[in-house]
N, C-alpha and C positions, 0 to 999 in steps of 0.2 A: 504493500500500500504506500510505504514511503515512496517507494521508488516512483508509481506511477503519480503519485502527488506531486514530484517535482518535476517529472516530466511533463507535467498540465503545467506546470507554473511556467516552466521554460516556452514553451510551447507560445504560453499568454503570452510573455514578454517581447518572443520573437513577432508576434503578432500585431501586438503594440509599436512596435517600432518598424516594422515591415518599409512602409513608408520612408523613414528615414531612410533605412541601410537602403534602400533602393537609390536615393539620392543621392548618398556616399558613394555607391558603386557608379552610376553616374560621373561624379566630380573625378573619382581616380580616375578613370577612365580618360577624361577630359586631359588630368593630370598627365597621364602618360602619352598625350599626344606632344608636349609641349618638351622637347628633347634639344640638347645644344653640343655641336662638337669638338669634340678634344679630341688630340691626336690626331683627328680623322675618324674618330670613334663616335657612334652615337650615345650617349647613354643621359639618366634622365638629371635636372636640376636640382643642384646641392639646395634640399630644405631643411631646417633646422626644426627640432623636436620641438611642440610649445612654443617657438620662439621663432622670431624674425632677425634679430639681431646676431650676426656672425658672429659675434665676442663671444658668444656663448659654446665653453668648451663641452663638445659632443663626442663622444667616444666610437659610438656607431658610423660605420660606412653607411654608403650613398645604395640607393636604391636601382637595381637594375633592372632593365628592360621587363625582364621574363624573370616570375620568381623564382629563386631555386628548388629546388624542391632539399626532404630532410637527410638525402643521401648524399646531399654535393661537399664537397669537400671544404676548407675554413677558405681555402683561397677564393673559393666562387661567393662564398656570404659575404667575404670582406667585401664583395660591391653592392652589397646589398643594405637599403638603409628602409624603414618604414616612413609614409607621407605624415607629413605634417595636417593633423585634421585638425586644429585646435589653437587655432590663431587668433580668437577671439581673448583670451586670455592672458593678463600679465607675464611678465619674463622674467626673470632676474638677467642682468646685462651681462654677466661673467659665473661661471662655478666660483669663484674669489669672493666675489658679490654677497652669493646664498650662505658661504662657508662665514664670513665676516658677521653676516646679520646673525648667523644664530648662533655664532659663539658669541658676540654683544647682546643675544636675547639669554641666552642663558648665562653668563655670567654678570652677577650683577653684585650689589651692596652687600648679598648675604654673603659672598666669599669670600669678604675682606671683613667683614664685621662682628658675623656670628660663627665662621667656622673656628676662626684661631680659640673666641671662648671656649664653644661646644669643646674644643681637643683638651684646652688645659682643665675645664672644667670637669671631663667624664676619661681622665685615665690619662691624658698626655698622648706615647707615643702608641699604646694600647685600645685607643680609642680609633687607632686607622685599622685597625680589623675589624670591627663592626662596623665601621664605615666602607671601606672595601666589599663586605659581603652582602652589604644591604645595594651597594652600587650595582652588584653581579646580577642580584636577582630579582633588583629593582627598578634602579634606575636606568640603568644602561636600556633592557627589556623593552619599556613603557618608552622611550625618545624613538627606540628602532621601530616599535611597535605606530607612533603618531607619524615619524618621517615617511614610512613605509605606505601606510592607509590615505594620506594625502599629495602622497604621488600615484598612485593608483587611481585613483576616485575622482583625482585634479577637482575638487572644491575646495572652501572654508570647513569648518568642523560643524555646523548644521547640515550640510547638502554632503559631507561626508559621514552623518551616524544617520541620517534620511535615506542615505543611498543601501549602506549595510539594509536595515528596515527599517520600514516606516514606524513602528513601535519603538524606535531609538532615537530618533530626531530631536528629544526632550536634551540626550546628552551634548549636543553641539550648542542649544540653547543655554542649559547651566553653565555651559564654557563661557560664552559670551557675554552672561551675567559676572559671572566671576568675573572675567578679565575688567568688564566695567566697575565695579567697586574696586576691585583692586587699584587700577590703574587712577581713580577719583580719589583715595587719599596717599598712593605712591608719589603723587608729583610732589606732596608735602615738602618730601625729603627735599629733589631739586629744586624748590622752592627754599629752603633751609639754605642746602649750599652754596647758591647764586647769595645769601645774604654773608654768609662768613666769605665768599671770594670774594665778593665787594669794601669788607670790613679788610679784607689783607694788604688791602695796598695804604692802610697808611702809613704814619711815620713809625708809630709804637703801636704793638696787636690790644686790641682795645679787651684784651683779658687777659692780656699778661701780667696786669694786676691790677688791685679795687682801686674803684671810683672813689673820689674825695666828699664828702658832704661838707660843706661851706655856711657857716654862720654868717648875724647881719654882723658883727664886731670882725670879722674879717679873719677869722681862727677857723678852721675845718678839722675834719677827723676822717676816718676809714668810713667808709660806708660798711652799718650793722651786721647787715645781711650777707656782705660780701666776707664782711672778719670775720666770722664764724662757722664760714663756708671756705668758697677759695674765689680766686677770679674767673677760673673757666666755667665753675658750677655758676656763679652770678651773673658771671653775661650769657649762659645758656638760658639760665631758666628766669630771669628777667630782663635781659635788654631783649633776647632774641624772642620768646615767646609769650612775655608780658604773665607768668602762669600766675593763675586763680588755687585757690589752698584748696579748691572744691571742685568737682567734675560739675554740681549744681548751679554754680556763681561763678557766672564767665567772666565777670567783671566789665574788662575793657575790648575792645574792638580794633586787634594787631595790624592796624594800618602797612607797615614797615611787611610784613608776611604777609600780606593780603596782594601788595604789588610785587612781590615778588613772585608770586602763583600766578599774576598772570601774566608773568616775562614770559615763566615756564610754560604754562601751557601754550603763549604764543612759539616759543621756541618747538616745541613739540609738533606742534599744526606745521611751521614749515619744515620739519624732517618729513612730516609725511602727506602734502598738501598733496604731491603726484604721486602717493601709495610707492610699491618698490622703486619705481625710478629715481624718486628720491630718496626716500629712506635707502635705500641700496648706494647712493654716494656718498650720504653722512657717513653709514658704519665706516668707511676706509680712513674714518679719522675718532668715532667716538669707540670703536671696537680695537684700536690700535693702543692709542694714545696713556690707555690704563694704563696697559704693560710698559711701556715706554718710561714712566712716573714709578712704576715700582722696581724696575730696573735701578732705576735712579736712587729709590730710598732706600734696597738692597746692600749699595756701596755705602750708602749715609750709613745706613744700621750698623754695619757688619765694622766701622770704625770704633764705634762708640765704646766706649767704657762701660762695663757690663753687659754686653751685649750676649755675653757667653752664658752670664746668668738666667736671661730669660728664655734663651732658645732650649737648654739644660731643663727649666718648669716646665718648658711648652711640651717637650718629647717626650721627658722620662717614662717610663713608661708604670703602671700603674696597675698591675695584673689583675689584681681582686677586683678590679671595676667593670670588667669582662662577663660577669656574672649578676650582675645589676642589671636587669630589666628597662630601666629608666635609660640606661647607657644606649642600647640597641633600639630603644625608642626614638633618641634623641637623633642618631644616627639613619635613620629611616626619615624621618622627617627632612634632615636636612639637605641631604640628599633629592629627596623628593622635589622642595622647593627649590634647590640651588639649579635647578636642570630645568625649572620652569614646564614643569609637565603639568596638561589636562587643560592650559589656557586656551589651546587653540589657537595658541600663535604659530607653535610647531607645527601645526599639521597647513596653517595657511603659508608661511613659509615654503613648505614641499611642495604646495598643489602650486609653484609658479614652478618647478623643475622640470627638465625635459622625462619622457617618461621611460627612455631609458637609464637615468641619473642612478648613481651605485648610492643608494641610501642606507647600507649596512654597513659602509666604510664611512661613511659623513657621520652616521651614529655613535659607531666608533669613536671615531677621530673628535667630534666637538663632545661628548661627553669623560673623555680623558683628559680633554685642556682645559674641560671646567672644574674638574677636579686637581689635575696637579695645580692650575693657578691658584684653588685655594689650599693647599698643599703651602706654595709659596708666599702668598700673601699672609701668612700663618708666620712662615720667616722674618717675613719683614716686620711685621706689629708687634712679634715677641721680641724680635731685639732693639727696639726701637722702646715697646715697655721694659725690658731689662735694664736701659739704657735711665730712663726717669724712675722709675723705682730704687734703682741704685743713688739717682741722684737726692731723692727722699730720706733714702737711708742712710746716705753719710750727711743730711741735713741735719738729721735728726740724732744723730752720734756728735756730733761738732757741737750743740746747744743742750743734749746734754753732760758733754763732759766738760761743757764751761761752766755749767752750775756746779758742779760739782767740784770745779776747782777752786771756785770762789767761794767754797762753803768748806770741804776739807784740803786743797792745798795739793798738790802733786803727791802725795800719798793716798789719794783717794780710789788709784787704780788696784791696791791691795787690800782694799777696807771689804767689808759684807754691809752694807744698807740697812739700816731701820725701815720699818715700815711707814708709810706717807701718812702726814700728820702726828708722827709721836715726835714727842720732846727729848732733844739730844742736847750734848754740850760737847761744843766744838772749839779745841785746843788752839790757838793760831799764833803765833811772834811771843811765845809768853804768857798768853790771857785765855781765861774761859769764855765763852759764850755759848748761854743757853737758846736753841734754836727751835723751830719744827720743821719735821725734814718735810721737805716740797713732793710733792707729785711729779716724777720722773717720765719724761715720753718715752713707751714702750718702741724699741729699736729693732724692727726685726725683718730682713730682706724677703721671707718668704713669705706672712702676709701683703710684704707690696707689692709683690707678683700675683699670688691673688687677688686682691684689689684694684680686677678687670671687671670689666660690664658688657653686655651685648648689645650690638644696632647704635641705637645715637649715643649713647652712655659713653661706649668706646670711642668712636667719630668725632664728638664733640664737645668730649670733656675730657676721656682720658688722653686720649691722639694733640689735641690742641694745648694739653699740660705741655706733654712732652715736646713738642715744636717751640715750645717758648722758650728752652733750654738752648736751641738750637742758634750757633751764630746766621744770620742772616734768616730770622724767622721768618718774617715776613714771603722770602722768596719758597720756602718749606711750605707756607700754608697756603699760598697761590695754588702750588702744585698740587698738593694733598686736598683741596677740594674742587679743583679743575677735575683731576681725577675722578673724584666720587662722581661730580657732576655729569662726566662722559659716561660714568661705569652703570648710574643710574637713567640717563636719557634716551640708550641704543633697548635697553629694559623696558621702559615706557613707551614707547612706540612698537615695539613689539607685541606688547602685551593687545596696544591697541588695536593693531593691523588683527588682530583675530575676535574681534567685536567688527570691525569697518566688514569684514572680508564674509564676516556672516552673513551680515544685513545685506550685502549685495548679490551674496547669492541666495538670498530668499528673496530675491527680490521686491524689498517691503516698498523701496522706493524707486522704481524703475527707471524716472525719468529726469530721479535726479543725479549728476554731475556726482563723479566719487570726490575729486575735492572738497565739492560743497557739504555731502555728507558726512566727511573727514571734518570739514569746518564744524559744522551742526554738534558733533559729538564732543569736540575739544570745547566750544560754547560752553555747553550743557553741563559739563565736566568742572569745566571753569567755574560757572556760577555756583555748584555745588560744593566745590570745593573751600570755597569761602566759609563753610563750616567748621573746617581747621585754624582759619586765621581769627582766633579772639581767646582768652584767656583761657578758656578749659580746650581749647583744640587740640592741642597736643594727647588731652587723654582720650576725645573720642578718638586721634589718630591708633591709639595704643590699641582699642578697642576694634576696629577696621582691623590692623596689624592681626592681633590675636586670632578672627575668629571668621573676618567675611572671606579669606581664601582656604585655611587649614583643613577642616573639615569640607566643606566642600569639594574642593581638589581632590583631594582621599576618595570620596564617596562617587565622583565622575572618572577619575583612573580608575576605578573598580568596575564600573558598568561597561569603561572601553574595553578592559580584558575579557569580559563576560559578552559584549557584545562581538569580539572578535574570534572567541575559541569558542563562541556555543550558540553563537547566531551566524556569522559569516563561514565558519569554521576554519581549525586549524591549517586543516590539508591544503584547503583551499586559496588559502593568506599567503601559505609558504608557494603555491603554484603562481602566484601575481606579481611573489616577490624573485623568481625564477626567472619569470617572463624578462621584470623588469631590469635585473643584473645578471641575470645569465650564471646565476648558484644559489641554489637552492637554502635557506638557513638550516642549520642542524637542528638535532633532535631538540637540545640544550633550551634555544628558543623555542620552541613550538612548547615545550614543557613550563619555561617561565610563566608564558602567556596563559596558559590553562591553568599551571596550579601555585607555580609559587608565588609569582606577582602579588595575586586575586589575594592569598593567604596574608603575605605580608602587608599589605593597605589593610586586610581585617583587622590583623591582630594588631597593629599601629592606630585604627579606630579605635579598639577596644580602650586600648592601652591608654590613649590619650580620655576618652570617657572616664575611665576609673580613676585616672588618677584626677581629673577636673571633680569627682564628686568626694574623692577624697580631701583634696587637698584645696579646693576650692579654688575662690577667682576675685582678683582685686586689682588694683591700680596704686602705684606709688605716688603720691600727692605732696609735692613740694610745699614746705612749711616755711616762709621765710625766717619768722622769729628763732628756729634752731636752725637755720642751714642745713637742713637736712629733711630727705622722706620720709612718710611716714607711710604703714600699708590701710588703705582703705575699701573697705568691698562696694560694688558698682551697685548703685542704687535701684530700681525696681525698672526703673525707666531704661535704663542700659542694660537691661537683662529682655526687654522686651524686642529692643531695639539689636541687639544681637540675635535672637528665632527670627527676626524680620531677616536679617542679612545672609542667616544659613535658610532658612526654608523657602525663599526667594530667589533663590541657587540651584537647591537640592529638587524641590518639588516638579518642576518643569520634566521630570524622569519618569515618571509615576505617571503625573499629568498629560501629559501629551498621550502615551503610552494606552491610556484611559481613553482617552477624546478617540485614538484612530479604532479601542476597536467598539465604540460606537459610532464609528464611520462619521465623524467629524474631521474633517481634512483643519490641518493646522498651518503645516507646511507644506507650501503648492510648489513642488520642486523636482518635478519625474523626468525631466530631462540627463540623459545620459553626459558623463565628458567621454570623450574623443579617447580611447584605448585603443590599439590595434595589437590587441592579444594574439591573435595569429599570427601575422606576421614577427612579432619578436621572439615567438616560440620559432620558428622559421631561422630566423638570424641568429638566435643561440643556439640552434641546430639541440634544442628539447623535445626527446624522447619521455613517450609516458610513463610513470613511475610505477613499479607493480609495486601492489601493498603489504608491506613487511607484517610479520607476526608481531614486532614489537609497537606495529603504530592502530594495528587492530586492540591490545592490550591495553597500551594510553589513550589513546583517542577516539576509540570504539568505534574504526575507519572500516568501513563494509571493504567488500572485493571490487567493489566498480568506483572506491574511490571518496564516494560520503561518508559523512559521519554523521553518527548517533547521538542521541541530544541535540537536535539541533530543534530550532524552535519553527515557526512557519512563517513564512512572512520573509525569508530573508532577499539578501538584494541577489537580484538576477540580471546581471550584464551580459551584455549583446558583446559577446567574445569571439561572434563569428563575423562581427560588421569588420 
């Protein structure tokens, strides 16, 4: 019954499209009349996969006369190339281009910010094996897994989980959402850093130490907030973000970060005002320019005075924490986000590549450079913080062993201390003097290598401590937020290109101009994001940050593994991906995508669940009067406003999935892209695969090829057009 069920579907589909492929075989047809000669030789016109543009490096030969058939030898395919049917669609202008954008799409603020923490926080150099293992059967998996399905499918991530089935189409939607909240208070950050790069160029860094407050009698003192604190905590958390003691009482209205959001977002609009054409020339300077700067701070580091101390915290390695659950958690997570998976920028980035493009080697390749750069950027921040925590340390050794010289005299190195606050009598030139001994600063080098923070903590308090140490700071922290700025802006248009690339291909808005839509979005964006710039914005930021990507992402990488090994099916994935590189992936991946993947986002939900209701959820709220935070839980209102930001994500899965099968069409989108499956089976000279015992075992793969579990409804492509 399965069998003759998919043959009625196939059948339909053929039928369905009959018309079309009738006119495709037409236009080839037309095609192959149109011949130019070389040598003397006839043969047909170099067309480019996807693309018009010759820059674009193609690996496949040129199409000849008369097709080969599957017995002809490499020498007769090598003149063989598939027509270009699909020129309706973006290009990238170079494989350079595609390769640039999305290692700037995935590499971004988390791998300078929060990996170095995560590593010295859960085990040091022990902590890169759960990271490495979660990379294997995670991440790496789910990047080949999105590269692979949106060069095949050539859509955005709506018209690619519509095309799998129409019962999945919710998942390209919760991409789209996610990426929109996300991308609405991600500019924040660039918005932040446009403000410290502007603050760098003056004479003296305007927190390299506190503000004076000034009396009418013409006498001044340290400003309160700042003596009690330090200078980089006071011009964070009041020049720069004006912060309110309460998430409730915004207070004031951050003018200074309000225009600075919409630099950003205009900057933003024009990386991507011509979609890849443009975005595709920026990266060759915002996906470069990190490295280039951490290059630079690598030689800075690696000079510095202790610098041996903190790279020694960052590695050591930490065995017992191997075994901590929290560790492998943490490690799964960050991973997951540093590779930027389930946005659907990934998968619209791939649907501009030619359709022969080797996306198992691009997989590869840009998921190893996002991991060793934070790998490296781990190098640089550890010894850069070894570097000011040392300098802490001998601060704090120098004032107090001048107290104590002035109180017991160059003998005080041999002495044992009283306890602080008891009454001593201290000997000096002859004379007694009854004292109380003072409270002593605890000196200790390896709480001030602990006494790192993640995301802006480290960015912009503890990184801009340590710069002020620096001769020629000024020129240091030019660089060091140029950087962030580039590292976070190739990020944000990324993220956005897979909201823009949706909405086009559902074609919500047919007949408007992608600019203008691109405009519309960055608007829309804009005005909203004015809800970060006034006193409590920083903690609705905290609260975005926490909760409108994490869980969602998790919960849509899940449905993609499920909708690819148990709705498209495995066999089937791995035959597309055949077609399209000419090798087949191993067992290894086919088994990711069906079980380990699926497992690991579970048990990383779960995990993340449990320990939210164990340990609960709050927000640090900067207290002027102590200089310092204190923890406060998020009031009823920001608990409500958090289900709005996950179930406004998540539900569209369920939802939609609902709607089609009471035949409620949601998304109007049955149009085929342009595959010529045949022919690259042809030019990779692919033979049918007989079915192994061991793919019957896992995959529960019949003898003709399908597999079991599979749901109905899946996507049926015209493989023979």
């Amino acid at each position: 019954m399965a069998n003759t069920a998919q043959l009625i579907r196939r059948q339909s589909s053929r039928d369905l499209y009959a018309q079309r492929s009738l006119e495709r075989m037409e236009m080839k047809e037309l095609r192959g009349r149109l011949v130019t000669l070389e040598n003397g030789q006839p043969h047909r016109a170099k067309v480019m996969y996807g693309a018009t543009n010759q820059a674009f490096e193609d690996t496949s030969p040129r199409q000849s006369s008369e097709t080969p058939s599957k017995e002809s030898s490499v020498e007769e395919r090598a003149g063989f190339k598939p027509e270009n049917g699909d020129g309706e669609r973006e290009s990238w202008d170079s494989k350079l281009t595609f390769l640039l954008a999305t290692v700037g799409y995935a590499v971004g603020l988390g791998n300078v910010w929060r990996f170095p923490y995560l590593a010295q926080k859960n085990g040091g150099g022990a902590f890169l094996i759960p990271y490495f293992v979660m990379l294997a059967i995670e991440g790496i998996p789910i990047f080949y897994l999105e590269l692979a399905i949106g060069q095949r499918l050539r859509k955005g991530a709506i018209g690619v989980w519509h095309q799998v089935s129409p019962y999945l189409g919710g998942i390209g939607i919760s991409s789209a959402v996610v990426s929109f909240n996300v991308a609405l208070y991600y500019n924040s950050i660039i918005a932040w850093c446009l403000f410290y790069f502007a603050q760098s160029f003056q004479a003296e860094l305007p927190w390299s130490e506190c503000p004076k407050k000034y009396f009418n009698n013409g006498s001044y003192t340290t400003e309160p907030e700042c003596a009690v604190s330090s200078p980089t905590q006071y011009f964070w958390y009041r020049t720069t973000l004006q912060i309110s003691e309460d998430i409730n009482y915004p207070e004031t209205f951050n003018y200074k970060i309000a225009l600075a959001l919409i630099v950003a977002w205009i900057l933003v609009y024009m990386c991507m005002i011509k979609g890849i054409a443009s975005s595709g020339k920026v990266v060759y300077v915002t996906a470069t320019f990190p490295y280039i700067v951490l290059v630079i701070f690598f030689f800075r580091g690696i000079t510095l005075r202790g610098m041996s101390d903190g790279l020694i915290h960052l590695f050591t390695p930490k065995w017992q924490r191997i075994l901590d659950p929290v560790v492998w958690l943490e490690a799964g997570t960050q991973i997951f986000f540093s590779l930027g998976l389930a946005f659907g920028g990934l998968i619209a980035f791939s649907s501009y590549n030619p359709v022969d493009n080797n996306c198992y080697r691009d997989a590869i390749m840009v998921s190893m450079t996002n991991c060793l750069t934070s790998m490296f950027a781990g190098i640089v921040v550890f010894s850069i913080i070894g570097f000011k925590a040392t300098m802490v340390y001998e601060k704090c050794l120098s004032e107090r062993n001048q107290t104590l010289l002035e109180m017991f005299g160059s003998g005080y190195r041999s002495m044992v201390f009283p306890e602080a606050g008891q009454n001593i009598t201290v000997g000096l030139n002859g004379s007694f003097t009854r004292l109380i001994m003072p409270h002593l600063p605890e000196c200790d080098l390896q709480k001030e290598l602990d006494n790192t923070a993640s995301g802006t903590g480290l960015a912009f308090i503890i990184f801009t401590e340590a710069i002020n140490q620096f001769p020629g700071a000024q020129f240091w922290s030019v660089l060091f937020f140029l950087m962030l700025f580039t590292l976070g802006i190739d990020s944000q248009f990324g993220t956005l290109e897979g909201v823009v690339t949706s909405i086009v291909d559902m074609k919500l808005f047919p007949n408007l101009r992608k600019e203008y839509l691109t405009g519309g979005i960055c608007l829309l964006c804009c005005l909203l994001s004015m809800g970060f710039a006034h006193g409590a914005g920083s903690y609705i930021f905290l609260l975005f940050d926490m909760y409108s990507g994490n869980f969602p992402l998790l919960i849509i990488a899940l449905f993609e593994c499920i909708g690819i090994s148990y709705v498209y099916g495995v066999n089937r994935f791995a035959d597309d991906i055949e077609a399209m590189t000419g090798q087949r992936p191993g067992i290894y991946w086919l088994i990711c995508w069906k079980y380990l993947s699926p497992l690991a986002m579970i048990s990383i939900l779960i995990s993340s669940f449990a320990e939210l209701a164990v340990e609960g959820s709050g927000y640090d709220a900067w207290i002027s009067s102590e200089g310092d935070t204190v923890r406060k839980p998020w009031p009823v209102w920001a608990i409500l406003l958090v289900l709005v930001l996950v179930l406004a994500s998540v539900l569209w899965i369920p939802g939609l999935a609902i709607c089609r099968y009471f035949g409620i069409q949601v998304i109007d989108d049955e149009e085929r892209a342009w595959f010529p499956a045949e022919d690259l089976r042809v030019f990779h000279g692919i033979e049918p695969h007989p079915v192994t015992s061991l793919q019957t075992i896992l995959f529960c793969t019949r003898p003709d090829g399908t597999e079991g579990c599979c749901w109905p409804g899946c996507c049926e492509t015209d493989d023979e057009e």
